[in-house]
Biopython code that builds the backbone (N, CA, C, O; Angstrom):
import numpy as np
from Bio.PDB.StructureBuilder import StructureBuilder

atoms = [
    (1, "UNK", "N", (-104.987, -100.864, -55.250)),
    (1, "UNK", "CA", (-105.498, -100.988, -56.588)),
    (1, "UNK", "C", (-104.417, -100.640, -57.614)),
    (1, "UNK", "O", (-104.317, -101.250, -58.679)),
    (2, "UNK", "N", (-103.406, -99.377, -57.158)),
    (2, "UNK", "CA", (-102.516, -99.267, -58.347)),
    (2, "UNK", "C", (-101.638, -100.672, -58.410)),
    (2, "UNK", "O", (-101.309, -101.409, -59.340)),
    (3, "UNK", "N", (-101.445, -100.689, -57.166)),
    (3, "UNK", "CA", (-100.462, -102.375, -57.104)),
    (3, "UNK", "C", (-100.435, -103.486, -57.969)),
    (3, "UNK", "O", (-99.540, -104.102, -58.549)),
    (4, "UNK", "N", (-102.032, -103.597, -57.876)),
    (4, "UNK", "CA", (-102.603, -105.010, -58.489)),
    (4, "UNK", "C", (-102.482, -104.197, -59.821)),
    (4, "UNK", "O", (-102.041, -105.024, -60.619)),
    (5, "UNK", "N", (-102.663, -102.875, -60.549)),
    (5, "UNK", "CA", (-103.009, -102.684, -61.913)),
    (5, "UNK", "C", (-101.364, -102.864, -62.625)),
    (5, "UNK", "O", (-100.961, -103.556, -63.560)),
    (6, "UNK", "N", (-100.794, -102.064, -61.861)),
    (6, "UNK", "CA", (-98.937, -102.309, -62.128)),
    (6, "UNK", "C", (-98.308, -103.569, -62.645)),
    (6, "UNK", "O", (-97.432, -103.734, -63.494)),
    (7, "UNK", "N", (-98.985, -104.412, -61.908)),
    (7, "UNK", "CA", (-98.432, -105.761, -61.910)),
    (7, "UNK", "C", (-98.911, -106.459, -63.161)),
    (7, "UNK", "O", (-98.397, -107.118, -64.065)),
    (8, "UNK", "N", (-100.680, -105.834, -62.670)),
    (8, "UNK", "CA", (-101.298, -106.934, -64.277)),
    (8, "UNK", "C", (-101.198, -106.494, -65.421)),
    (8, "UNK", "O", (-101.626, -107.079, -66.417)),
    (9, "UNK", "N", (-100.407, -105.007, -65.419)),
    (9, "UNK", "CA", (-100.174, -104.411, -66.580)),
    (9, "UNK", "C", (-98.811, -105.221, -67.357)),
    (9, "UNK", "O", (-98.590, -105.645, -68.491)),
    (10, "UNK", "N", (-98.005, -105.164, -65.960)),
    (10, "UNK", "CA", (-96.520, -105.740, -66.152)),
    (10, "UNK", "C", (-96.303, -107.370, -66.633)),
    (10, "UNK", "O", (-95.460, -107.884, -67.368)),
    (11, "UNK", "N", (-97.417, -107.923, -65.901)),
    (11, "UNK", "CA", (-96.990, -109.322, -66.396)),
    (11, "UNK", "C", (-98.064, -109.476, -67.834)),
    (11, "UNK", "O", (-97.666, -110.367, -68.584)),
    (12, "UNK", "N", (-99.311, -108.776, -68.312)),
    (12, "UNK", "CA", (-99.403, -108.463, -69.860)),
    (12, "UNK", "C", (-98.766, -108.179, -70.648)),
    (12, "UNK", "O", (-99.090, -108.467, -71.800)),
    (13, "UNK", "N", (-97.628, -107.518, -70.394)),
    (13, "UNK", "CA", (-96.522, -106.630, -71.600)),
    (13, "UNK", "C", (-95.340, -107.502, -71.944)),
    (13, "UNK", "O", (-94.635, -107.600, -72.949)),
    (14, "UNK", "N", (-95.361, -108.126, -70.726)),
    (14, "UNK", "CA", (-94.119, -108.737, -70.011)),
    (14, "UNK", "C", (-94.195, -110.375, -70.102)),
    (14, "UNK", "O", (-93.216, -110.742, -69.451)),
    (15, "UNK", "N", (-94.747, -111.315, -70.497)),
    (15, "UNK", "CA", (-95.100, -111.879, -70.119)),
    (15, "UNK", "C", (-93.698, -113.621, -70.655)),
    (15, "UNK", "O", (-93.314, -114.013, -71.756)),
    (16, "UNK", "N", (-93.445, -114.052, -69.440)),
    (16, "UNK", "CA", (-92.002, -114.564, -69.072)),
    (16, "UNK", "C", (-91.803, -116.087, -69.699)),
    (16, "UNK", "O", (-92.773, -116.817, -69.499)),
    (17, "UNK", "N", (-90.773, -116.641, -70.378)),
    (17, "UNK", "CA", (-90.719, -117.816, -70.022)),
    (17, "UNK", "C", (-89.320, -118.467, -69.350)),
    (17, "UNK", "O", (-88.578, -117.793, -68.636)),
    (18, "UNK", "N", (-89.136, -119.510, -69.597)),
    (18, "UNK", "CA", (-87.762, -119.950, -68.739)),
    (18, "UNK", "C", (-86.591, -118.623, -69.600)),
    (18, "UNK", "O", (-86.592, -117.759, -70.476)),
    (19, "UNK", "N", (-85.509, -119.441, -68.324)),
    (19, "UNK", "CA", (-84.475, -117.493, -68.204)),
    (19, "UNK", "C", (-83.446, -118.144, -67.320)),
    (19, "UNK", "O", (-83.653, -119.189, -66.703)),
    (20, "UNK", "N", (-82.017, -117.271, -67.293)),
    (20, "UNK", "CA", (-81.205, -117.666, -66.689)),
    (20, "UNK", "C", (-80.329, -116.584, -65.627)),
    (20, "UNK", "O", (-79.634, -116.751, -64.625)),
    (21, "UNK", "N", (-80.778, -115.377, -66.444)),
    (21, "UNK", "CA", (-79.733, -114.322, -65.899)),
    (21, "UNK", "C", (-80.408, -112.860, -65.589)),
    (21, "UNK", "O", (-80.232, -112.158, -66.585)),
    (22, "UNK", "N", (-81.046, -112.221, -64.672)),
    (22, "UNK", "CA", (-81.675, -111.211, -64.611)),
    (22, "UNK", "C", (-80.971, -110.359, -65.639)),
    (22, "UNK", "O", (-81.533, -110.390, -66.734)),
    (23, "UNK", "N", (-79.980, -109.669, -65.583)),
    (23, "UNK", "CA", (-79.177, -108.964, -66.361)),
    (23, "UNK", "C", (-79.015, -109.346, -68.069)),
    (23, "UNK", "O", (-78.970, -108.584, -69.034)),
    (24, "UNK", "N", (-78.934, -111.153, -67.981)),
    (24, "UNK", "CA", (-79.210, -111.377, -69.474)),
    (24, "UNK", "C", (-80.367, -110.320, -70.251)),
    (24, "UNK", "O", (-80.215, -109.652, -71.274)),
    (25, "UNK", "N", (-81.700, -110.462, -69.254)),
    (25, "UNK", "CA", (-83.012, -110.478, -69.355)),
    (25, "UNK", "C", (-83.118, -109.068, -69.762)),
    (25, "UNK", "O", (-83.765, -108.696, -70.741)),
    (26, "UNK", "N", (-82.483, -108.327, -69.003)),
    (26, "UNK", "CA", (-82.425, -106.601, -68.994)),
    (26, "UNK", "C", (-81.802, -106.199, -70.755)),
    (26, "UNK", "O", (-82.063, -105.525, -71.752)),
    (27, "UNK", "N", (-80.970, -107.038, -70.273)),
    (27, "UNK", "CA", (-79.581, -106.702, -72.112)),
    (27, "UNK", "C", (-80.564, -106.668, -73.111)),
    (27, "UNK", "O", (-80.560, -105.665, -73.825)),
    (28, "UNK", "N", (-81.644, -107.779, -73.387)),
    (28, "UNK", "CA", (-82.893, -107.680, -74.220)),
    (28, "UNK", "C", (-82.066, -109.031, -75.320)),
    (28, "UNK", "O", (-82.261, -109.001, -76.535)),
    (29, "UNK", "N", (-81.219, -110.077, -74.707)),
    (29, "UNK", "CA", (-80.347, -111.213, -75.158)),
    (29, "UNK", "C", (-81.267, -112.056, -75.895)),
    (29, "UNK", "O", (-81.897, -112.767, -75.112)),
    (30, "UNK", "N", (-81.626, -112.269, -77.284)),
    (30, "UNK", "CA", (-82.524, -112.772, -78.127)),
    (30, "UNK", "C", (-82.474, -113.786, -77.346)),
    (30, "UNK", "O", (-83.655, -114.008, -77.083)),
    (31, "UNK", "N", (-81.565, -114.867, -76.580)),
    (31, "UNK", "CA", (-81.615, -116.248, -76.100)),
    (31, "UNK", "C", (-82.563, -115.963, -74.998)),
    (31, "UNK", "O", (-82.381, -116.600, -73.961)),
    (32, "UNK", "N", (-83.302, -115.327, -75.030)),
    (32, "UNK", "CA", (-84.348, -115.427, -73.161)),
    (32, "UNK", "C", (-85.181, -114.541, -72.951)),
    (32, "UNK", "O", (-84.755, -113.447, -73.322)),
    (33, "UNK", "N", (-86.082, -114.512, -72.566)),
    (33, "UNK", "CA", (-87.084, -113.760, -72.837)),
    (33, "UNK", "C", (-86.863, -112.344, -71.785)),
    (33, "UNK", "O", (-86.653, -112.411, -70.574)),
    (34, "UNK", "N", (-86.953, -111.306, -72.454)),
    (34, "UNK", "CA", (-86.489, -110.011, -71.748)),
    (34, "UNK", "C", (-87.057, -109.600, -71.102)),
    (34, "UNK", "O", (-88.087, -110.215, -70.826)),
    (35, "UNK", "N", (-86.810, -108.374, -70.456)),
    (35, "UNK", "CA", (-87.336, -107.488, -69.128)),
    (35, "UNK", "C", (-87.306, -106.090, -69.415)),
    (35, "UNK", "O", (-86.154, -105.690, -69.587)),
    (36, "UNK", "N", (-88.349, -105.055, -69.543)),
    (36, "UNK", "CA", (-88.029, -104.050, -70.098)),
    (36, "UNK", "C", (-87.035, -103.004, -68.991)),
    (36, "UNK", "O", (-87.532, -103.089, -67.867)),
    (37, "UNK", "N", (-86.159, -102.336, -68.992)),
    (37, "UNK", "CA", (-85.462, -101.329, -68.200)),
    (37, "UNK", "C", (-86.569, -100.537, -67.458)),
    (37, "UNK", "O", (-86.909, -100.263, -66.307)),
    (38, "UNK", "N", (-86.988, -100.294, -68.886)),
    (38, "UNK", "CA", (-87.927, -98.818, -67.620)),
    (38, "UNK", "C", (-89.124, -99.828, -66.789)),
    (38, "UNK", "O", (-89.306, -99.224, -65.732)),
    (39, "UNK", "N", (-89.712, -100.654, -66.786)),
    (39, "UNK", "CA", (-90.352, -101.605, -65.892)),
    (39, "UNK", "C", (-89.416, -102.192, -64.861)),
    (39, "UNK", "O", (-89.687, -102.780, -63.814)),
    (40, "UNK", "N", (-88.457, -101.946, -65.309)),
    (40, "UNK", "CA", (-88.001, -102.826, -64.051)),
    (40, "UNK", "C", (-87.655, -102.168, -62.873)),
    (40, "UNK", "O", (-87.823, -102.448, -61.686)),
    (41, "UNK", "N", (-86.882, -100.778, -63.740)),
    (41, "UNK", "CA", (-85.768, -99.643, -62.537)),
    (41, "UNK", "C", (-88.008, -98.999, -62.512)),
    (41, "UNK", "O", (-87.951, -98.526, -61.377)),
    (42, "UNK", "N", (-88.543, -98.913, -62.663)),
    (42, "UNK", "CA", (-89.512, -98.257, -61.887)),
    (42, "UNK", "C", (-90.453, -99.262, -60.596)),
    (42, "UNK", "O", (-91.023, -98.961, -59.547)),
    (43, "UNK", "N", (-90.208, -100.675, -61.420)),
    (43, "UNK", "CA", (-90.444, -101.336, -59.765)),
    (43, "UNK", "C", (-89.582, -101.480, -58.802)),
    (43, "UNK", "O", (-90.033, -101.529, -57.658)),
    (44, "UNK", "N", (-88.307, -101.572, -58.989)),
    (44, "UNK", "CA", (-87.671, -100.991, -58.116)),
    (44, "UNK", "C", (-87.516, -99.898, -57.101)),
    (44, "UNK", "O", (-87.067, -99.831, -55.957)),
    (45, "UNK", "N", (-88.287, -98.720, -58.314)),
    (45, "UNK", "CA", (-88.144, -97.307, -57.336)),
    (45, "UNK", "C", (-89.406, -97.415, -56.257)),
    (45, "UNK", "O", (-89.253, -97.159, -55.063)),
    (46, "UNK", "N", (-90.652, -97.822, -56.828)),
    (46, "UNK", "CA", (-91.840, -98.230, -56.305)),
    (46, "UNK", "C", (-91.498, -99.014, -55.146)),
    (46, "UNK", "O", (-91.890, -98.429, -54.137)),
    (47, "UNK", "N", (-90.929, -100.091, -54.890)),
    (47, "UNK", "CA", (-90.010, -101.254, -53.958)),
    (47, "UNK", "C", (-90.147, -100.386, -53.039)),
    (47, "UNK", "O", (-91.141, -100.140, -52.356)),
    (48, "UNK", "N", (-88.465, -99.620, -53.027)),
    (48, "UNK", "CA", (-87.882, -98.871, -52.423)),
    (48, "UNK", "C", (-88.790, -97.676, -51.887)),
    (48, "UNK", "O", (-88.404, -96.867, -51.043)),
    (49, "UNK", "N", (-89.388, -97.675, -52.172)),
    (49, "UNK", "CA", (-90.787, -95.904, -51.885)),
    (49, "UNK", "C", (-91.525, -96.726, -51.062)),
    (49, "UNK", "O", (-91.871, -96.222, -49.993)),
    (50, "UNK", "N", (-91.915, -98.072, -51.326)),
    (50, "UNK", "CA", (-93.077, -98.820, -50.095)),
    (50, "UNK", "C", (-93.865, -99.171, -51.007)),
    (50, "UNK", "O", (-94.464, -100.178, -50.629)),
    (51, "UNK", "N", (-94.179, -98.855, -52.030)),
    (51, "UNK", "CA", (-95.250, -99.021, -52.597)),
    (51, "UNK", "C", (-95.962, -100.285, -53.226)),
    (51, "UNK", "O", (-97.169, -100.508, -53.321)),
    (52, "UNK", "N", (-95.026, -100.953, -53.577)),
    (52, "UNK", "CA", (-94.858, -102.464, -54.185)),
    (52, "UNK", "C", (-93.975, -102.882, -53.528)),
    (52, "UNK", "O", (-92.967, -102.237, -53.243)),
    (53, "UNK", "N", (-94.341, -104.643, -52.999)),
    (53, "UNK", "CA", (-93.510, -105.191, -52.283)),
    (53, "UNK", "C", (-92.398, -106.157, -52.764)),
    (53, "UNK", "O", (-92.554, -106.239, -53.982)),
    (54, "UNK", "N", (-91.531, -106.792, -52.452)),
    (54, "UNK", "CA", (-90.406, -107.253, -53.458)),
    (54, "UNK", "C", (-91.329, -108.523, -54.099)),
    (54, "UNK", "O", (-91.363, -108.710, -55.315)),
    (55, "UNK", "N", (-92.162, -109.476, -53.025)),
    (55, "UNK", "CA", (-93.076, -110.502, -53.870)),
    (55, "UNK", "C", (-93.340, -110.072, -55.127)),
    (55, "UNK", "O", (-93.144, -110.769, -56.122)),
    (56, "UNK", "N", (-93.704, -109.146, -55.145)),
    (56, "UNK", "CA", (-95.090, -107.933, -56.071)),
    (56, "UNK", "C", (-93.992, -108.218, -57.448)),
    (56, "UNK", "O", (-94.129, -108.891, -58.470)),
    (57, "UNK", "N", (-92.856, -107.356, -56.925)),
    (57, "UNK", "CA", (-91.762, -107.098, -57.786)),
    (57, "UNK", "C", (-91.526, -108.931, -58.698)),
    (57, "UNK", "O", (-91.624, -109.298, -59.869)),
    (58, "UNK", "N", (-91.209, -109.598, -57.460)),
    (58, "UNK", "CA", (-90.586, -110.627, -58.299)),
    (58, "UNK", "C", (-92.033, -111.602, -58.999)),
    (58, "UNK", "O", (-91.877, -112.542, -59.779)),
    (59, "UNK", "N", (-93.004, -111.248, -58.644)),
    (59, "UNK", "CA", (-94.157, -112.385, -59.534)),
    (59, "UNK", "C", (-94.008, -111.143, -60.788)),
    (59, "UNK", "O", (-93.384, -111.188, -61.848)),
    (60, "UNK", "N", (-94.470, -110.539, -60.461)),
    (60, "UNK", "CA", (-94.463, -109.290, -61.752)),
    (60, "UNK", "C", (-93.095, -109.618, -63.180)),
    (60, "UNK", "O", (-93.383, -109.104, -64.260)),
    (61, "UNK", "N", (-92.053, -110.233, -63.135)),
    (61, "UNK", "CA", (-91.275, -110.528, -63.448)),
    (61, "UNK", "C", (-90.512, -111.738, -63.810)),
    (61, "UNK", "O", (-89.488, -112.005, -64.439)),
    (62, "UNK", "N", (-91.724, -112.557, -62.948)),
    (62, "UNK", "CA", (-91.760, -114.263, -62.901)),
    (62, "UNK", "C", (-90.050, -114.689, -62.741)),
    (62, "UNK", "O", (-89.496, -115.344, -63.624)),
    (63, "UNK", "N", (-89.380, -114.263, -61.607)),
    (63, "UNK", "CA", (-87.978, -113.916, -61.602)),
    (63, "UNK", "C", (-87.396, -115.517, -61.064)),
    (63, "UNK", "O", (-88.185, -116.157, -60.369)),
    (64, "UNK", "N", (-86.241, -116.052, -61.336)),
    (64, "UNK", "CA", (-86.222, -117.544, -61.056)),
    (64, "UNK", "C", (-85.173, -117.328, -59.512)),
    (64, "UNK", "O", (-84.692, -116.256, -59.145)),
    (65, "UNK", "N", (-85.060, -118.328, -58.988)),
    (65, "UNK", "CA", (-84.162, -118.280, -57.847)),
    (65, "UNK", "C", (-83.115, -117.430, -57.779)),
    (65, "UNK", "O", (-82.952, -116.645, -56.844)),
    (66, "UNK", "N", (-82.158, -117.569, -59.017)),
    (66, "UNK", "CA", (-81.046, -117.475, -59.231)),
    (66, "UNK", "C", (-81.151, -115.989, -59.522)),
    (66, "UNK", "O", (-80.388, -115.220, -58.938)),
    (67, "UNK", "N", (-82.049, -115.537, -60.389)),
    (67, "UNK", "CA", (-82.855, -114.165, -60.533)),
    (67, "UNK", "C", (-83.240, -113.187, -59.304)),
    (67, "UNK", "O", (-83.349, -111.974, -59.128)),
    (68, "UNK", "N", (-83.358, -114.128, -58.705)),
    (68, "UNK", "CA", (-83.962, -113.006, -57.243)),
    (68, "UNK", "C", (-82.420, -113.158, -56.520)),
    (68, "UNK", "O", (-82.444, -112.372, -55.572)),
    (69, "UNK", "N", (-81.444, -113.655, -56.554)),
    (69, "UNK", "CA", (-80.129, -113.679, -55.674)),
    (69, "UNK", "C", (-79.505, -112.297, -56.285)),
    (69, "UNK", "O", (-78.770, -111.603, -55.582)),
    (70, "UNK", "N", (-79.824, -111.939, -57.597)),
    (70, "UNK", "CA", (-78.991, -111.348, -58.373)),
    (70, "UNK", "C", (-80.110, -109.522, -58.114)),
    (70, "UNK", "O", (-79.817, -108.366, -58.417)),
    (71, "UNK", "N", (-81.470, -110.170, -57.386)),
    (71, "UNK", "CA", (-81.909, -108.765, -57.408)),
    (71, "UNK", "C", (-81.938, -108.342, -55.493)),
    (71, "UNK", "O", (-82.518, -107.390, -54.969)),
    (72, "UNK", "N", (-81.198, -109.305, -54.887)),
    (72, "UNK", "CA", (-80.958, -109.345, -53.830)),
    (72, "UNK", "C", (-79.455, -108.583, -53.807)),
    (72, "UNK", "O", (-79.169, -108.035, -52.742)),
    (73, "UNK", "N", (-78.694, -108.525, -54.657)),
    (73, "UNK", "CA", (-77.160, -108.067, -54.823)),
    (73, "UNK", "C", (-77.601, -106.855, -54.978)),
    (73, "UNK", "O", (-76.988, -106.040, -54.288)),
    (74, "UNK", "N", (-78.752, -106.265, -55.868)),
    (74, "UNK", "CA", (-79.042, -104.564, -56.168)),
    (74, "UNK", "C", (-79.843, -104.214, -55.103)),
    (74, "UNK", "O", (-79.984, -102.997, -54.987)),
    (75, "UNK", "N", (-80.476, -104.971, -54.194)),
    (75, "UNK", "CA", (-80.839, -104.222, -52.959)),
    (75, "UNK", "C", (-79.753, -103.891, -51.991)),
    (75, "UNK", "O", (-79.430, -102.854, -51.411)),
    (76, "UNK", "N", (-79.255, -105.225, -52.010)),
    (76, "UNK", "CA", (-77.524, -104.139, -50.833)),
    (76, "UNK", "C", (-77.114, -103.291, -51.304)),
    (76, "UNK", "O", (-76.999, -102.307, -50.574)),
    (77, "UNK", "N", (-76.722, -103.170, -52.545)),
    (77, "UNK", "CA", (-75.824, -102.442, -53.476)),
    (77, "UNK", "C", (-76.541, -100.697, -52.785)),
    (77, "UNK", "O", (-75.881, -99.844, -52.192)),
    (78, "UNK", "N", (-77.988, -100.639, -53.122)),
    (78, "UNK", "CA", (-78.634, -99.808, -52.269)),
    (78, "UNK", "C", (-78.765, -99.549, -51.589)),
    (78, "UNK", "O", (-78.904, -98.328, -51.518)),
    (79, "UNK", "N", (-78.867, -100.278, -50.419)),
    (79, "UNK", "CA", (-78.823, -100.102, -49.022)),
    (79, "UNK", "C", (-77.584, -99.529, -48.525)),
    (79, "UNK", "O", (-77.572, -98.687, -47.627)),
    (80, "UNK", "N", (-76.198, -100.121, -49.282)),
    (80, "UNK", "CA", (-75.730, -99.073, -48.715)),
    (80, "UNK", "C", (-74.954, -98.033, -49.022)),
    (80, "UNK", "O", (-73.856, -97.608, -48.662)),
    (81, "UNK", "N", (-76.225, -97.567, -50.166)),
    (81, "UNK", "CA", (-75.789, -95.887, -50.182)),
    (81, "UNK", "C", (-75.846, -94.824, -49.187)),
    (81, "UNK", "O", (-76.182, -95.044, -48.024)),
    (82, "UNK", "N", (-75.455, -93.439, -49.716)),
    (82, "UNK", "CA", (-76.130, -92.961, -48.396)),
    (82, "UNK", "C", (-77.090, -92.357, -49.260)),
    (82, "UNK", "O", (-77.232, -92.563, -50.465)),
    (83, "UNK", "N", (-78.056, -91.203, -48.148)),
    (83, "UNK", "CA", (-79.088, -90.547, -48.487)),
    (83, "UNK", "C", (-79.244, -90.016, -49.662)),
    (83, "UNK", "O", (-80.245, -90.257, -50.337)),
    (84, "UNK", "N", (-78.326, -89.261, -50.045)),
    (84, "UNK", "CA", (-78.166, -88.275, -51.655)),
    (84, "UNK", "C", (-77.752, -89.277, -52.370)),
    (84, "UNK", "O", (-77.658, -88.969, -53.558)),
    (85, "UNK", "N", (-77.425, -90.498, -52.101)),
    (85, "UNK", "CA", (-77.050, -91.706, -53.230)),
    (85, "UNK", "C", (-78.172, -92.274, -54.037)),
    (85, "UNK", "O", (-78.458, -92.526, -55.207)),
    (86, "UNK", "N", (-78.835, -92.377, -52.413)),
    (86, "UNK", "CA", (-80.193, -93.296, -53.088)),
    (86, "UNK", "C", (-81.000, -92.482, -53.465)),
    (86, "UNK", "O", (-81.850, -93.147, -54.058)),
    (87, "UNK", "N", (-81.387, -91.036, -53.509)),
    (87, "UNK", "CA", (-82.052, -90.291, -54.193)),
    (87, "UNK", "C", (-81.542, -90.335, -55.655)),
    (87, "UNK", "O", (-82.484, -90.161, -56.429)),
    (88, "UNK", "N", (-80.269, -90.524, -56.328)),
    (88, "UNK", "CA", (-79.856, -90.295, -57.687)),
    (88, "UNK", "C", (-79.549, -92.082, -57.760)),
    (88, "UNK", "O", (-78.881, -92.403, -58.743)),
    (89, "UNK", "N", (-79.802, -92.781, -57.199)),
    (89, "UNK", "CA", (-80.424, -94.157, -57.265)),
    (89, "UNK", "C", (-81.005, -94.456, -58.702)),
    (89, "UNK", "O", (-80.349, -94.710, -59.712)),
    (90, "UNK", "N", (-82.408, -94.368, -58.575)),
    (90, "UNK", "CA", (-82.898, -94.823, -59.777)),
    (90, "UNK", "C", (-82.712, -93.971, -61.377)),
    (90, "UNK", "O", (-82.818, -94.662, -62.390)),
    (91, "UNK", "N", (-82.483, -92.727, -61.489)),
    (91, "UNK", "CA", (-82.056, -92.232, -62.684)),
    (91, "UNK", "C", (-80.905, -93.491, -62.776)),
    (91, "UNK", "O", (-81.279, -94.524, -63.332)),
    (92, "UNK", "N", (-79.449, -93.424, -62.217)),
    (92, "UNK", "CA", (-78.483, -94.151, -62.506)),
    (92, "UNK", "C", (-79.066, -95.457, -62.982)),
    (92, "UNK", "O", (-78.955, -95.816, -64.155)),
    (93, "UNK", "N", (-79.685, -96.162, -62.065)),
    (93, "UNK", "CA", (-80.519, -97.686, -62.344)),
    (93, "UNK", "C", (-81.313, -97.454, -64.062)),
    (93, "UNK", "O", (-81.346, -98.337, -64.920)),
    (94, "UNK", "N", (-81.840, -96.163, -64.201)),
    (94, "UNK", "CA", (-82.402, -96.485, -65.474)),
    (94, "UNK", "C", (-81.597, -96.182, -66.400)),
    (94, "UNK", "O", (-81.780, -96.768, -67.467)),
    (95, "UNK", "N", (-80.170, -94.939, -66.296)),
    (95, "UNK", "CA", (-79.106, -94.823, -67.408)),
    (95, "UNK", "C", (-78.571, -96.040, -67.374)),
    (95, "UNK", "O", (-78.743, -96.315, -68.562)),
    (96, "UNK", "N", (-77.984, -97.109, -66.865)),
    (96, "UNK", "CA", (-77.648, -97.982, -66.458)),
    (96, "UNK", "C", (-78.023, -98.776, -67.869)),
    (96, "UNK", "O", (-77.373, -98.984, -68.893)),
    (97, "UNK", "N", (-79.478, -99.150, -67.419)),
    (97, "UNK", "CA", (-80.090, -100.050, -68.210)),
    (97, "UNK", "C", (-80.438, -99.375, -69.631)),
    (97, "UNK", "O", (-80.005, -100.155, -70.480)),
    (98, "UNK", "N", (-80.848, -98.609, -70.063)),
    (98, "UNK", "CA", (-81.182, -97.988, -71.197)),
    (98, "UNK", "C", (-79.507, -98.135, -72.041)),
    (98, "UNK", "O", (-79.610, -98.396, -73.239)),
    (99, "UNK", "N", (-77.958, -97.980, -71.475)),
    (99, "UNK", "CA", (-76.752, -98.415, -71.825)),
    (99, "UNK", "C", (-76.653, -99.736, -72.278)),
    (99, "UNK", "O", (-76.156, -100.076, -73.352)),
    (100, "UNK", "N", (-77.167, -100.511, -71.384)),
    (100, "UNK", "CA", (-77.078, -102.141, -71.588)),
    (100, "UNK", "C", (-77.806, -102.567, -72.522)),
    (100, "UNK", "O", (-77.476, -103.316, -73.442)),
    (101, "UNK", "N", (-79.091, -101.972, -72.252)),
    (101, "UNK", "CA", (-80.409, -102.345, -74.006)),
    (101, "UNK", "C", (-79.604, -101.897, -75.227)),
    (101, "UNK", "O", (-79.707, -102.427, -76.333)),
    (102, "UNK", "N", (-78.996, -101.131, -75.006)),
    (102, "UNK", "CA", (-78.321, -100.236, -76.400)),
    (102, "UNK", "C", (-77.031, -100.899, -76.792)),
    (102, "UNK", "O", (-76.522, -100.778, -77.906)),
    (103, "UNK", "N", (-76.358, -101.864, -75.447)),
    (103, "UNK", "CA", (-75.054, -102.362, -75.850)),
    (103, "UNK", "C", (-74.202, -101.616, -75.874)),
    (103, "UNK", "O", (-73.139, -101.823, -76.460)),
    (104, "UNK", "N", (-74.545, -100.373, -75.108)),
    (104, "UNK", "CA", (-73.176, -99.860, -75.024)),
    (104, "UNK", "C", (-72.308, -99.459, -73.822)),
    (104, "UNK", "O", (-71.520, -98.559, -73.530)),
    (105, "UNK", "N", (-72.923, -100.753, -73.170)),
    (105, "UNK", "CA", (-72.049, -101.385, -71.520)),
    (105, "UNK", "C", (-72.215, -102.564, -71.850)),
    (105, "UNK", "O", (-73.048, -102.761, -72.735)),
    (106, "UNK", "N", (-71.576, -103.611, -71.331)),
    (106, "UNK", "CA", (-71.551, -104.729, -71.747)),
    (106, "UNK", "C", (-72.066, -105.571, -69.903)),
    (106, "UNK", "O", (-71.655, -105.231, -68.793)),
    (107, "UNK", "N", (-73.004, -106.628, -70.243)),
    (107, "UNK", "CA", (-73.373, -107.474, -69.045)),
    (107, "UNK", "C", (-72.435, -107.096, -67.837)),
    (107, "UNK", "O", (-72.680, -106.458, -66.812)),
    (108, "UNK", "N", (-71.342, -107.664, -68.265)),
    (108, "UNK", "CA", (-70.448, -107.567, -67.218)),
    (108, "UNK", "C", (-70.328, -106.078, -66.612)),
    (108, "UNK", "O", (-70.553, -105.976, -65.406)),
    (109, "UNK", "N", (-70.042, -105.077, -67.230)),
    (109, "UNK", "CA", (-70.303, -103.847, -67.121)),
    (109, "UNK", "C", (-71.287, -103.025, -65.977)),
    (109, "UNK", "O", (-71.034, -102.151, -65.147)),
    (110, "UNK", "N", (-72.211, -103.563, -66.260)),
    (110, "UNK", "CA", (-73.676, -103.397, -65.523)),
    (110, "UNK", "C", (-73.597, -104.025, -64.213)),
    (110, "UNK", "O", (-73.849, -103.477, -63.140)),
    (111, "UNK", "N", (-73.164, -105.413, -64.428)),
    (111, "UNK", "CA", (-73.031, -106.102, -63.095)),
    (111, "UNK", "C", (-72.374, -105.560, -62.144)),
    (111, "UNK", "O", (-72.614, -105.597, -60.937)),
    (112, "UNK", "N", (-71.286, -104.900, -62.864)),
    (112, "UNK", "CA", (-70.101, -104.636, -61.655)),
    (112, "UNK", "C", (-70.524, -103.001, -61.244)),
    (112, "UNK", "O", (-69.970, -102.558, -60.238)),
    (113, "UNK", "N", (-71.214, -102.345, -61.778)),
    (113, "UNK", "CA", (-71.412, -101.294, -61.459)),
    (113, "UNK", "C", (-72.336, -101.020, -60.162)),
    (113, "UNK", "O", (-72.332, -100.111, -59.331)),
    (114, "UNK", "N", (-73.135, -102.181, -60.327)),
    (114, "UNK", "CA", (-74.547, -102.261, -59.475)),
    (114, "UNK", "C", (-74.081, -103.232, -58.092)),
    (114, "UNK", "O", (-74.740, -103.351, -57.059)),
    (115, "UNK", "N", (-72.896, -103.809, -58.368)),
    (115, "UNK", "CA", (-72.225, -105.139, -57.493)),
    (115, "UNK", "C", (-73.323, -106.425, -57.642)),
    (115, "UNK", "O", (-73.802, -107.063, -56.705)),
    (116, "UNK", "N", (-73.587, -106.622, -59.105)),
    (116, "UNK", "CA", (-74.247, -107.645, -59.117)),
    (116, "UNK", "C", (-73.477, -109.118, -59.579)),
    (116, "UNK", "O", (-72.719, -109.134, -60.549)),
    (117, "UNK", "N", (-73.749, -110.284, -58.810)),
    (117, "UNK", "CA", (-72.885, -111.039, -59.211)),
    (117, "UNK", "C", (-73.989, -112.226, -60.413)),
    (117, "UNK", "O", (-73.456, -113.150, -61.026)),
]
sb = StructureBuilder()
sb.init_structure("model")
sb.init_model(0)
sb.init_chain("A")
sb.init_seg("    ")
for serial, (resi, resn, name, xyz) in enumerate(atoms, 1):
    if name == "N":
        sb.init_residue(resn, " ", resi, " ")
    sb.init_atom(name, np.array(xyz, "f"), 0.0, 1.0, " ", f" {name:<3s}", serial, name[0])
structure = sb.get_structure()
């Protein structure tokens, strides 16, 4: 039940149209319709905990092919941390993004930090 409420909360708030660049989406890039940080690095953490599944994640986000390759790069990127990595995992994932909304990392920035291509 939280699953389904998460989601229908997420795609109400959220709600997507065509898009090109997950990371565009994150930056909050007037050209494309955005993705909020803290929704995103918390379905992520949710992901990663079991709780929500990556489907969950990517309808929730209405994420395009090219979108899910690029959220396929931040799951390795994770995977292979080690243990105490991926615990300070998602803080980083949300300083990360809260930098990029603010512009004060630049796309590229973000990408390379996370090894996103």
């Amino acid at each position: 039940m939280l699953k389904t409420a998460f989601l229908i909360l997420c795609l109400m708030l959220f709600p997507l149209s065509s898009h090109a660049d997950l990371v565009q989406r994150l930056a909050h890039d007037p050209a494309v319709e955005s993705i909020s940080n803290h929704a995103f690095s918390a379905s992520l953490y949710l992901w990663g905990r079991g709780k929500i599944t990556r489907a969950q994640l990517v309808a929730a986000f209405n994420l395009t092919a090219t979108e899910e390759l690029q959220l396929n790069d931040i799951k390795a990127h994770f995977d292979s941390l080690t243990a105490n990595e991926k615990l300070a995992f998602h803080g980083e994932l949300e300083s990360l993004g809260i930098l990029l909304e603010g512009q004060f990392i630049t796309q590229q920035q973000y990408k390379n930090l996370l090894n996103v291509n």
